[in-house]
BAKOL-896963 format. One record per residue (C-alpha): x, y, z. Coordinates in steps of 0.25 Angstrom, whole numbers. Example, Ala and Ser with C-alpha at 12.3 -4.5 7.8 and 13.67 -1.06 7.14 Angstrom:
BEGIN
+-------+-------+-------+
!    c1 !    c2 !    c3 !
+-------+-------+-------+
!    49 !   -18 !    31 !
!    55 !    -4 !    29 !
+-------+-------+-------+
//
This chain:
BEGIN
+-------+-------+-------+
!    c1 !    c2 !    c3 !
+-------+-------+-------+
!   625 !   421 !   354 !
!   633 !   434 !   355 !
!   648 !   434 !   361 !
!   647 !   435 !   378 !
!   660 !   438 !   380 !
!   663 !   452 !   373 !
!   675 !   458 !   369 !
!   671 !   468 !   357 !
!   665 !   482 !   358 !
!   649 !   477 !   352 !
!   646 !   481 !   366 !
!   632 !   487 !   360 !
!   629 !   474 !   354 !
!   632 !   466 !   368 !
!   623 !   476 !   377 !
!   611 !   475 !   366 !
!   612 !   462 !   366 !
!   611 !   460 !   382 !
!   601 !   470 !   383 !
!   592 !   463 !   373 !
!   594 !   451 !   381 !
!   590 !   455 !   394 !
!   577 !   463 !   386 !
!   572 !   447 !   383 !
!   573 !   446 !   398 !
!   582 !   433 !   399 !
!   587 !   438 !   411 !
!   575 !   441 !   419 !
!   570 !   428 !   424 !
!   580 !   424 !   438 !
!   579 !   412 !   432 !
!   590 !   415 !   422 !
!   596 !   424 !   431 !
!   598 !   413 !   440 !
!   604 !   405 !   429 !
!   614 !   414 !   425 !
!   620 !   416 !   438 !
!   620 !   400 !   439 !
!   628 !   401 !   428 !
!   637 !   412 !   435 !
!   640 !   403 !   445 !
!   644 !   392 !   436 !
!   655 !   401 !   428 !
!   661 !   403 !   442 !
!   659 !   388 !   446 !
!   664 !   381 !   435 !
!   676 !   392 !   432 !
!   681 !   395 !   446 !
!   696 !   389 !   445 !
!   697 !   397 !   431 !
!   693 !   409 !   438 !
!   703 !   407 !   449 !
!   714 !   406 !   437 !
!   709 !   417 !   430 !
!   710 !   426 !   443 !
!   723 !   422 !   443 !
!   728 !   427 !   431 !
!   721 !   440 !   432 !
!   723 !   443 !   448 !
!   734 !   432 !   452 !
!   720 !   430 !   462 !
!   722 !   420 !   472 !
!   711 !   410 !   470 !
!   706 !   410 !   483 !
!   703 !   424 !   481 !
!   697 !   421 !   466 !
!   687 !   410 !   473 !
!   683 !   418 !   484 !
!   682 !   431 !   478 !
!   679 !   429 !   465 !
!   671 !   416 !   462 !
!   663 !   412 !   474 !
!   659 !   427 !   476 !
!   653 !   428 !   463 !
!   646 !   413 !   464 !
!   641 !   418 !   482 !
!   635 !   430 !   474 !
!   627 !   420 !   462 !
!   625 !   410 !   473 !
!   617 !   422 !   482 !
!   610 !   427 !   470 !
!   605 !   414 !   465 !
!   599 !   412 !   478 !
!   593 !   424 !   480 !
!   588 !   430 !   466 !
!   574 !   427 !   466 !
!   573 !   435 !   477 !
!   582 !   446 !   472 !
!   572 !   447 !   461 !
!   559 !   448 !   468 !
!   553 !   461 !   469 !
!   554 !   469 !   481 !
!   540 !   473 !   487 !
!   541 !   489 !   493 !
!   534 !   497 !   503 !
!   520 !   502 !   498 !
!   513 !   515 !   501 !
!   498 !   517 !   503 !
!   497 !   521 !   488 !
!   504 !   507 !   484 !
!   498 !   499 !   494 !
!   492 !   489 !   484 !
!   504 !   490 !   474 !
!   514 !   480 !   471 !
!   527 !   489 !   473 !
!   541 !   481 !   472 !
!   554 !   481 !   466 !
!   559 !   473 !   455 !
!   572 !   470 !   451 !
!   574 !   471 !   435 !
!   588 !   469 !   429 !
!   595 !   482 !   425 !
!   597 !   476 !   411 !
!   613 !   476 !   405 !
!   623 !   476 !   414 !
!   638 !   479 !   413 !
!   648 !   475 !   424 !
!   661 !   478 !   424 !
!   670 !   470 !   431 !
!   683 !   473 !   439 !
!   697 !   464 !   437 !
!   702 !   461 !   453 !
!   688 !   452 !   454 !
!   687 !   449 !   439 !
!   676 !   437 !   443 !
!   666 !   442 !   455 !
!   668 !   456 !   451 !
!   661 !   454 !   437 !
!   654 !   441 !   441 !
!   647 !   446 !   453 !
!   639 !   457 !   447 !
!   635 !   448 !   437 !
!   628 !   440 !   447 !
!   620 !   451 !   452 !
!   617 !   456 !   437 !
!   611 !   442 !   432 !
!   603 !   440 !   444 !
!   598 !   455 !   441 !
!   592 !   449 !   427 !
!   604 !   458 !   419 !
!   610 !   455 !   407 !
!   627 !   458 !   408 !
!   638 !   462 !   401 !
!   651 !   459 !   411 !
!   665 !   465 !   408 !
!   678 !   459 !   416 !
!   690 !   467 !   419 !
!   699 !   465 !   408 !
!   711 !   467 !   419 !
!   707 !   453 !   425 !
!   709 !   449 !   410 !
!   709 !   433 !   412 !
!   696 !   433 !   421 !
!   689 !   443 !   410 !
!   692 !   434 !   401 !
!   687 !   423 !   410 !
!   673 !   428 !   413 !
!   673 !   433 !   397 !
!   674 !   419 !   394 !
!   668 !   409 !   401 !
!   656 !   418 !   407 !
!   647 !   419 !   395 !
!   648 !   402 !   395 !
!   640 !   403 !   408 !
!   630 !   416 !   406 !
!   620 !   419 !   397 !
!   629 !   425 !   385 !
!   614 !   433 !   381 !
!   614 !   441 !   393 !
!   628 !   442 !   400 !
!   642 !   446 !   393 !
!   657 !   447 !   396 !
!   663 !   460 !   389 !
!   679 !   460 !   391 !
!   689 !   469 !   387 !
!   697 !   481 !   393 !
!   693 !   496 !   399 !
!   691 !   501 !   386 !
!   681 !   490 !   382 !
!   674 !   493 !   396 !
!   673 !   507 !   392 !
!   666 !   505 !   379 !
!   656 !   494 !   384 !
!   654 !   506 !   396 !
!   647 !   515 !   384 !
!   635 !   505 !   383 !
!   622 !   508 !   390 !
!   621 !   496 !   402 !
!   611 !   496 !   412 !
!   618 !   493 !   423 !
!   634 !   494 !   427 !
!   642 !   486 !   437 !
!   656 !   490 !   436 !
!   667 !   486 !   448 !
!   680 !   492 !   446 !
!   689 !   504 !   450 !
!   682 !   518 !   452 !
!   690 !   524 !   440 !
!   681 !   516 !   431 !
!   671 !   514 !   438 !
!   667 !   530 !   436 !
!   671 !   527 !   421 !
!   659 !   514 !   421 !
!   650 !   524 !   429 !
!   652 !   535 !   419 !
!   649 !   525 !   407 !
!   635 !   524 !   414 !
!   631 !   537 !   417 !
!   631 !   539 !   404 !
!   617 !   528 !   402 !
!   615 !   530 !   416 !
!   617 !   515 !   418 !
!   616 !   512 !   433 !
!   630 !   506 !   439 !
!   636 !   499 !   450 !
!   653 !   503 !   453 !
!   658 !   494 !   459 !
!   673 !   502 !   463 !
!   682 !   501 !   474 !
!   691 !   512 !   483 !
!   700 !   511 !   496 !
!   692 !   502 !   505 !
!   698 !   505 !   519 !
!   701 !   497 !   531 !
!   701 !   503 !   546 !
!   706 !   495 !   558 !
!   700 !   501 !   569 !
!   707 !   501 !   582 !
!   697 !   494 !   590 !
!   703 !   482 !   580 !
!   708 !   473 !   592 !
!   722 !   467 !   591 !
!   716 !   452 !   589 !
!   709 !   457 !   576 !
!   720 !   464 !   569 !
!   724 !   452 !   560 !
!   712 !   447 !   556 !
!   709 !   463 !   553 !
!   723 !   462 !   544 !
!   718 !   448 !   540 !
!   707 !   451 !   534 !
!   713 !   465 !   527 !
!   725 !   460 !   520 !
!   714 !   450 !   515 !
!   706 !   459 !   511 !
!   716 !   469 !   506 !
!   726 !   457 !   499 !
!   716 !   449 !   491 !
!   715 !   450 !   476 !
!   729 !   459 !   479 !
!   721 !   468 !   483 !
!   714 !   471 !   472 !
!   699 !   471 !   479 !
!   689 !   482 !   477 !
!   686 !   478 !   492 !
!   701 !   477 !   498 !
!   704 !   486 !   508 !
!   712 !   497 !   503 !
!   719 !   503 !   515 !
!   720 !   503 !   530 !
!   717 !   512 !   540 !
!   720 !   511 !   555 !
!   727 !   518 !   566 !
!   743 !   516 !   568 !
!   740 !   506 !   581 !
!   731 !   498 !   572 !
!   741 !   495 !   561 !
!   753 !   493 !   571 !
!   743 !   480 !   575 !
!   741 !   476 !   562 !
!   755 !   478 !   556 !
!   760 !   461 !   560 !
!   747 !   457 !   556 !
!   746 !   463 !   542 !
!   761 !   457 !   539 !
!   756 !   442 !   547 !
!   743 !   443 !   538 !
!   748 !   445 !   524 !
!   759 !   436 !   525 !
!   748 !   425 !   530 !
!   739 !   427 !   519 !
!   750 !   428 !   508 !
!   764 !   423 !   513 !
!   776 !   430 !   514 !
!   776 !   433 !   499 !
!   762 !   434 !   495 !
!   768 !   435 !   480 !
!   770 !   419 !   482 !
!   755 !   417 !   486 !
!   745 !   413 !   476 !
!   735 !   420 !   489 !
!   739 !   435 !   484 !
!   735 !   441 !   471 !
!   742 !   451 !   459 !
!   739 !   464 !   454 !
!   730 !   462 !   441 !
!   738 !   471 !   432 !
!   750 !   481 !   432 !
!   744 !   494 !   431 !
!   736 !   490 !   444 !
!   751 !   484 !   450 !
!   758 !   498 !   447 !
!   746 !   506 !   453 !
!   747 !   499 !   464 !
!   763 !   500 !   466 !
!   761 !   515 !   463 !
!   752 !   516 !   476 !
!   763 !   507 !   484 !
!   774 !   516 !   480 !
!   767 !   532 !   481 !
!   761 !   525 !   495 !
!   768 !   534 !   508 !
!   766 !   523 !   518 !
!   775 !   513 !   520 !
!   775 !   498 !   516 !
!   772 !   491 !   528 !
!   770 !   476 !   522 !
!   772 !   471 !   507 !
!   776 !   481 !   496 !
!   782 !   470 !   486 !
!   778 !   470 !   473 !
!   780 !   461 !   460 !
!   777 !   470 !   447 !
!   780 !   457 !   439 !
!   771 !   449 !   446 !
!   759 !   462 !   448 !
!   762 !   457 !   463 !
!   760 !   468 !   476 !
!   760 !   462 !   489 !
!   752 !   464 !   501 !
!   756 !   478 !   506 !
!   755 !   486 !   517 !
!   756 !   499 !   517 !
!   757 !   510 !   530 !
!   757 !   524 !   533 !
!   750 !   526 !   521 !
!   746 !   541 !   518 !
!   731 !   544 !   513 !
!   736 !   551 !   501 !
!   744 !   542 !   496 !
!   741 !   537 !   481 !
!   737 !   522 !   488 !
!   725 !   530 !   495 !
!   720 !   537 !   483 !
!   715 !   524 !   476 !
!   711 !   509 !   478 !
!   723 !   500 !   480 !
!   718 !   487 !   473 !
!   731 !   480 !   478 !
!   736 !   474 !   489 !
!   742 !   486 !   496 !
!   737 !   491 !   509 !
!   739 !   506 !   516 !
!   737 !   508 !   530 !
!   734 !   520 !   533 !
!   732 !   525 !   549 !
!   721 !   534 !   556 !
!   719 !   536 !   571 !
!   704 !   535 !   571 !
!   691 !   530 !   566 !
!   688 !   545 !   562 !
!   700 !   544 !   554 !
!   698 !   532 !   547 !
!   683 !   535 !   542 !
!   688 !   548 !   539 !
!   700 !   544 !   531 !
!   690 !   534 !   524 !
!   679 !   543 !   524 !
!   687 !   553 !   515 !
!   689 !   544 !   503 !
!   681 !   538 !   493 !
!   671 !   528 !   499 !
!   677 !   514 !   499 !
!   671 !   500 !   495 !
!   673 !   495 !   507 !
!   678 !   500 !   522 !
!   684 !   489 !   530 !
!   684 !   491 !   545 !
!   692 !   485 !   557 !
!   687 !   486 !   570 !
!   680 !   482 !   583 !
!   673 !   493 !   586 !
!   658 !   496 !   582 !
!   657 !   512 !   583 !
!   669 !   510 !   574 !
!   661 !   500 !   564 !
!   650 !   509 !   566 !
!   656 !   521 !   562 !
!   663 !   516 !   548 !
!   648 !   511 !   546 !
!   643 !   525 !   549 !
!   653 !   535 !   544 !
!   660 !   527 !   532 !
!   654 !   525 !   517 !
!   661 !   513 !   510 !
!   654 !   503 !   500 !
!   656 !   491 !   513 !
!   661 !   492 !   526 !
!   667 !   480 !   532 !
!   671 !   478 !   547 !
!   683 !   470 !   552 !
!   687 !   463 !   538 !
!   687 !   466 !   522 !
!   681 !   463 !   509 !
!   671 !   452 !   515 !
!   658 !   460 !   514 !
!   660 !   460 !   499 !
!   657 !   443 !   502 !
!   642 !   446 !   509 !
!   632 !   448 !   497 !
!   622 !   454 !   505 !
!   632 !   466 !   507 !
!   632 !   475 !   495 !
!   644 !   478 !   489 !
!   648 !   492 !   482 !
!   653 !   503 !   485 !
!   652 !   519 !   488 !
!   655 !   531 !   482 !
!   668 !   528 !   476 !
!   668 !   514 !   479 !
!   656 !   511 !   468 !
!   641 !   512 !   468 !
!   630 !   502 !   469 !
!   632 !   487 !   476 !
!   631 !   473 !   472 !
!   633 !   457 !   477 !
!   622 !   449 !   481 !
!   608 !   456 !   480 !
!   613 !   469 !   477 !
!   620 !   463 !   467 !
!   605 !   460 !   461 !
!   600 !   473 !   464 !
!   611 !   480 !   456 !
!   605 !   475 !   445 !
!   592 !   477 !   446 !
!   582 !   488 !   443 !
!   573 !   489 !   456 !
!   562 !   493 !   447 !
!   549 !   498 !   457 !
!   535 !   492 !   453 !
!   524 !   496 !   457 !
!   511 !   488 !   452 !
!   497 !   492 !   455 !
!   484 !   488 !   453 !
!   469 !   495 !   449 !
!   463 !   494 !   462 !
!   453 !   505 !   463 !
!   456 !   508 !   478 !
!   468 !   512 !   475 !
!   464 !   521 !   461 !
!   457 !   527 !   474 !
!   468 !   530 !   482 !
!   478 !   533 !   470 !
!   467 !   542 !   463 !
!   472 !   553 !   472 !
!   484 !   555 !   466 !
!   476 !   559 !   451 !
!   472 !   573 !   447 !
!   465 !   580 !   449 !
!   472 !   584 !   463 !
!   466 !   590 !   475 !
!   475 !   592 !   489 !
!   466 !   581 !   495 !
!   470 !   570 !   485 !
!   484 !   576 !   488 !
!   483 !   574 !   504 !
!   477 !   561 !   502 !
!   488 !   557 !   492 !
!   498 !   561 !   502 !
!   495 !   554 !   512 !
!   492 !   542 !   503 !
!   508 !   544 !   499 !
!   513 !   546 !   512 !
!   524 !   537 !   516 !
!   521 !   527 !   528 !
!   526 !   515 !   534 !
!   517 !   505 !   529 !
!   514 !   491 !   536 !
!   510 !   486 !   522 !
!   522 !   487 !   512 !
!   523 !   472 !   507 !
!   512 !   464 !   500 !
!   505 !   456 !   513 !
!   502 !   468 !   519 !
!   496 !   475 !   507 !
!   490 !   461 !   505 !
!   484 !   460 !   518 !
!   480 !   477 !   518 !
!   473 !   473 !   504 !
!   466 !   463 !   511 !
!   462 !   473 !   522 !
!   459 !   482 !   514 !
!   449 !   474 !   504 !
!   442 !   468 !   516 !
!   438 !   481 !   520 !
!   435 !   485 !   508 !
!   426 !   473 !   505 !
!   418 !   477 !   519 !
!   416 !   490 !   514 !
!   408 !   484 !   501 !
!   401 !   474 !   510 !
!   396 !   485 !   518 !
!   392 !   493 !   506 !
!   386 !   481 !   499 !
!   378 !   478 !   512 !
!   373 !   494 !   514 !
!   368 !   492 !   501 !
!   361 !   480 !   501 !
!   355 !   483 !   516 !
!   351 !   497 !   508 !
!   345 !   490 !   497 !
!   337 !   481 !   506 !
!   331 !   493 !   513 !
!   327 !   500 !   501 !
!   319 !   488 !   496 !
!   312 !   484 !   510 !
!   307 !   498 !   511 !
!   304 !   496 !   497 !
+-------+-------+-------+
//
């Protein structure tokens, strides 16, 4: 049995193989799909305190974080997939028109084939894991590829993964960007990649050229507004729930929100809170706490200190850094000028600019004029104020009066826009990611309807044309799903069956006068 766990360039030997693979069709039955994500589950069961101490060498990850985050996120998505997978898989019956009245017409979901997902260092686990769920219950085969800058848990999943799949069907490819880049030169047929927007244009480049489909999975500055109509009474579980948000994984979330905005009365409110609430969470030297993460490697540490120093605003909180130790604290910055360098690109750190505006108007419009973000986070008590972020902002999710935790709820896509990525995934969209929707349409040799269908064969006149029309014309139908066809057929039938009684009776009654005259 071939090697799962790849670390050479035979990259065309490997996608051969798993494409001839799924040709036999061992992943089609949901029976086995089901077994596999079983197995899924046990990788994360049985391996959960190694996890916590791989996440620890890579992230210094708190192991709260890595439980929550990383491994019962992943087993919530396998254990909602389990429990509704047969249903995912059913076709989906569609709206008929006259001319398919007594059609089948549905859509089925067939697995894309090879898949490739690329996976992203500051969630090394779910981020790699997740997709995975949605790509075995999908009937794909898979090749995975860790981030080789969370090095200890790539080498992790590399190892102990394929004791769990089936090593047939699903590999681990590791190595570094350039590795990635060459394995980007085979033909997949279908992409998920989650990382920055730099490489992500690289990833989607690589399939235009096979015009292989893709989901991007990016990032960008996720905004907060605190709206005025915040009442006082709110404003520290409004700072609770940011500097959560903001401070978890040190800040290193796709998701977190990246800046502040709010008017300068707003702020003055917050100001105790902000101080009260980090210290609470993290102490008085959040360096001491094993409740506060590290920066994962040193050209992401010195990126990050370069945005602290070229920032015009004023360090309001925080600020002390550790260069021995890849340790930044939780920072608050004010005053902080929109064309500053920390504006221009996602933070991924545990540094937070507050920037101020006056109005609503100018918050959406200072949002509005940047790239369209992951996620908008807004703060207030006000529904025309909801309404309007609802109405007049574009981001990948909008969530009201707190952070981060729509990514929780499967039955919300999550994916971004523009800039922020393409395509959506968890739970059933997760599912449909990877799935073809192939249309079928299956009829039958009923010579009614070679009757009604006749009209659209040559040779053409305008009165088949005007009966065709109208025969075409779109309508709403009270008979778009199966009972009503059933019970139209029925109708139908029974009429016509009278018709033939009628006729077998005129003739019969005809030939009986014909022989009494006789």
């Amino acid at each position: 049995m071939a090697s799962s766990t790849i670390i050479n360039d035979d990259f065309e030997i490997i996608t051969n193989e798993l494409r001839r693979e799924f040709r036999t069709g061992r992943t089609l039955p949901v029976s086995y799909r089901k077994e596999q994500l079983g197995q899924l589950y046990r990788f994360l069961d049985d391996n959960q305190n190694l996890i916590i101490e791989t996440l620890k060498k890579d992230l210094r990850k708190p192991w709260f974080e890595t439980v929550i985050v990383e491994v019962d996120f992943v087993l919530n998505e396998i254990r909602s997939t389990l429990a509704n997978i047969d249903q995912y898989c059913q076709k989906k019956c569609v709206a008929k028109s006259f001319t398919t009245l007594f059609d089948d017409t549905f859509v089925h979901h067939e697995p894309y084939g090879l898949v490739l997902i690329v996976g992203a260092w500051n969630y090394p686990v779910q981020i790699i894991l997740a997709p995975l769920v949605g790509a075995i219950a999908a009937g794909n085969v898979a090749i995975i590829k860790p981030s080789e800058l969370a090095p200890e848990s790539a080498h992790l999943i590399s190892k102990l993964l394929p004791r769990y799949l089936d090593r047939r069907c699903y590999r681990v490819v590791t190595g570094d960007a350039e590795k990635s880049k060459r394995l980007l030169e085979y033909k997949f047929d279908y992409i998920f990649f989650t990382g920055s927007g730099s490489i992500g244009r690289v990833v989607h480049q690589a399939a235009a050229r096979h015009l292989t489909p893709t989901t991007l999975e990016l990032g960008g500055k996720s905004p907060i507004y605190l709206h005025d109509s915040l009442p006082p009474s709110a404003m520290k579980i409004a700072c609770r729930r940011m500097i959560w948000g903001k401070m978890m994984n040190a800040g290193q979330t796709c998701i977190a929100p990246d800046y502040v905005l709010c008017s300068q009365k707003v702020r003055h409110q917050l100001e105790q809170h902000l101080i009260n609430v980090i210290e609470e969470f993290f102490g008085h030297d959040p360096q001491k706490t094993d409740d506060f993460g590290r920066i994962v490697n040193q050209r992401h540490f010195d990126r990050l200190i370069n945005l602290l120093n070229t920032s015009s605003g004023k360090i309001f909180y925080g600020g002390k850094i550790d260069a021995n130790d890849r340790y930044i604290s939780p920072t608050i910055i004010f005053d902080v000028s929109p064309d500053d360098p920390i504006m221009k690109e996602e933070i991924f750190g545990p540094i937070f600019p507050f920037i101020t505006v006056r109005t609503v108007d100018e918050a959406i419009q200072f949002i509005n004029k940047r790239p369209k973000p992951l996620a908008i986070y807004l703060f207030a008590e006000d529904k025309v104020v909801t309404d309007r972020f609802i109405q007049e902002t574009s981001s990948g999710a909008l969530c009201v009066n707190d952070v981060v935790l729509h990514v929780s709820l499967d039955t919300l896509p999550f994916g971004g826009v523009g800039e922020s990525g393409m395509g959506a995934y968890h739970g059933h969209y997760s599912f449909n990611t990877f799935s073809h929707q192939k249309a079928v349409l299956v009829r039958g040799y009923n010579g009614l309807l070679e009757i009604i269908g006749s009209r659209r064969y040559p040779p053409y006149s305008h009165t088949k044309l005007a009966r065709l029309l109208r025969l075409l014309k779109k309508r709403q139908l009270p008979f778009d799903d199966i009972p009503y066809r059933l019970i139209l057929t029925a109708i139908i039938s029974f009429i016509f069956g009278l018709l033939v009684a009628y006729t077998l009776i005129e003739s019969l009654s005809s030939s009986s006068s014909s022989c009494h005259h006789a």
